[in-house]
C-alpha positions, 0 to 999 in steps of 0.5 A: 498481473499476468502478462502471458494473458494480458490480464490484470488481476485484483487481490484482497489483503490476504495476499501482499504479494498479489498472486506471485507466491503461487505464480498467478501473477507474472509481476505485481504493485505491491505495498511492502512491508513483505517478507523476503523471499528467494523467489522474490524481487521488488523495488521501490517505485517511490514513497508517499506520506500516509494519511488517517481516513475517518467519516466525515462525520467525524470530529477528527475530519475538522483537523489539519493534520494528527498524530498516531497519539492522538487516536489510540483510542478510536476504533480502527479498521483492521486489515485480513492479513498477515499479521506484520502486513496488518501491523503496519496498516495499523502502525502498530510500531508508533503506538507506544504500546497501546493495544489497537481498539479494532471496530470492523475487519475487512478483506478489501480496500472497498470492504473499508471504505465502507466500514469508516462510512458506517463509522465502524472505525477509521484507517491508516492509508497511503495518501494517493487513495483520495485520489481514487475514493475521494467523496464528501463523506469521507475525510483524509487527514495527513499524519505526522508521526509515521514513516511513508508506505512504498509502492513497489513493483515486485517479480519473481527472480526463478522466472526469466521474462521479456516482457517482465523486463519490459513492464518492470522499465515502463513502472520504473519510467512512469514513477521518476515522472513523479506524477502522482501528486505528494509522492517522490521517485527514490531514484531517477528512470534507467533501463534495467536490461538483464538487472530486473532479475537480479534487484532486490531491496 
């Protein structure tokens, strides 16, 4: 997001940090895990439970919940990204070892939707997105052996910024509200003044 122009800016998986490596974004939501930087300050605005998105042509739409055993051996949709970010979209680290069947790569979260509707694969995704891409034809199915994803708002610390500041206390207020449904606030609201430059983790 760039807040000297007022504009939001979408960016594809090749970039997890939105745009704030290079400076095109002044402050960003992120999805760790990121690499840290120096230049890098992000802090968690809350977790929510992952969930596998599947066709709802797909026997695995009938079921209640599942575990990452249960479907090693289906085709998944594989991000275009760095490789630790990809790995975890895939949770590469609860597989036991079991290589991951790719069936489609994609550059955006539009690119995979489509790609489980053309039953190319299935994937790994917070559980808030169905709230925004929910449809008869797809299927989301809660997950029972993986740890939460985060969203995060990241800035860069060489950077001293009002309106960074502001932005970074408005996130932090609206996340401790706890409105988005299955979600939790790691932390209850406080101003962060002069410390928004300074918070890492």
């Amino acid at each position: 997001m760039r807040l000297s122009d007022r504009r939001v800016h979408s960016f594809d998986f090749a970039d997890p940090y939105v745009g704030l490596a290079d400076g095109s974004s002044d402050v960003a939501f992120v999805r760790p895990p990121l690499l840290m930087q120096d230049w890098l300050g992000i802090e968690t605005l809350f977790v929510e439970p992952r969930v596998l998105v599947v066709s709802a042509n797909s026997p695995l739409a009938e079921l209640s919940e599942v575990s990452v055993e249960r479907v090693t051996d289906e085709f998944f949709v594989a991000r275009k990204a760095p490789e630790n970010w990809r790995n975890y979209w895939l949770a590469a680290e609860s597989r036991q070892g079991e290589p991951v069947r790719v069936g489609a790569e994609v550059a955006t979260v539009d690119e995979c939707f489509e790609a489980i509707l053309a039953e190319r694969g299935v994937a790994f995704s917070q559980a808030s997105t169905q709230r925004f891409y929910s449809r008869p034809s797809l299927a989301f199915v809660p997950v029972t052996d993986i740890p939460p994803t985060a969203l995060s708002i990241a800035w860069r610390t060489d950077v001293d910024s009002a309106s960074v500041r502001d932005f970074i206390d408005i996130a932090r207020a609206v996340a401790s509200f706890h409105t988005v449904p299955g979600a939790w606030s790691t932390k209850p609201y406080a101003p962060s003044g002069e410390d928004v430059r300074r918070t890492t983790g």
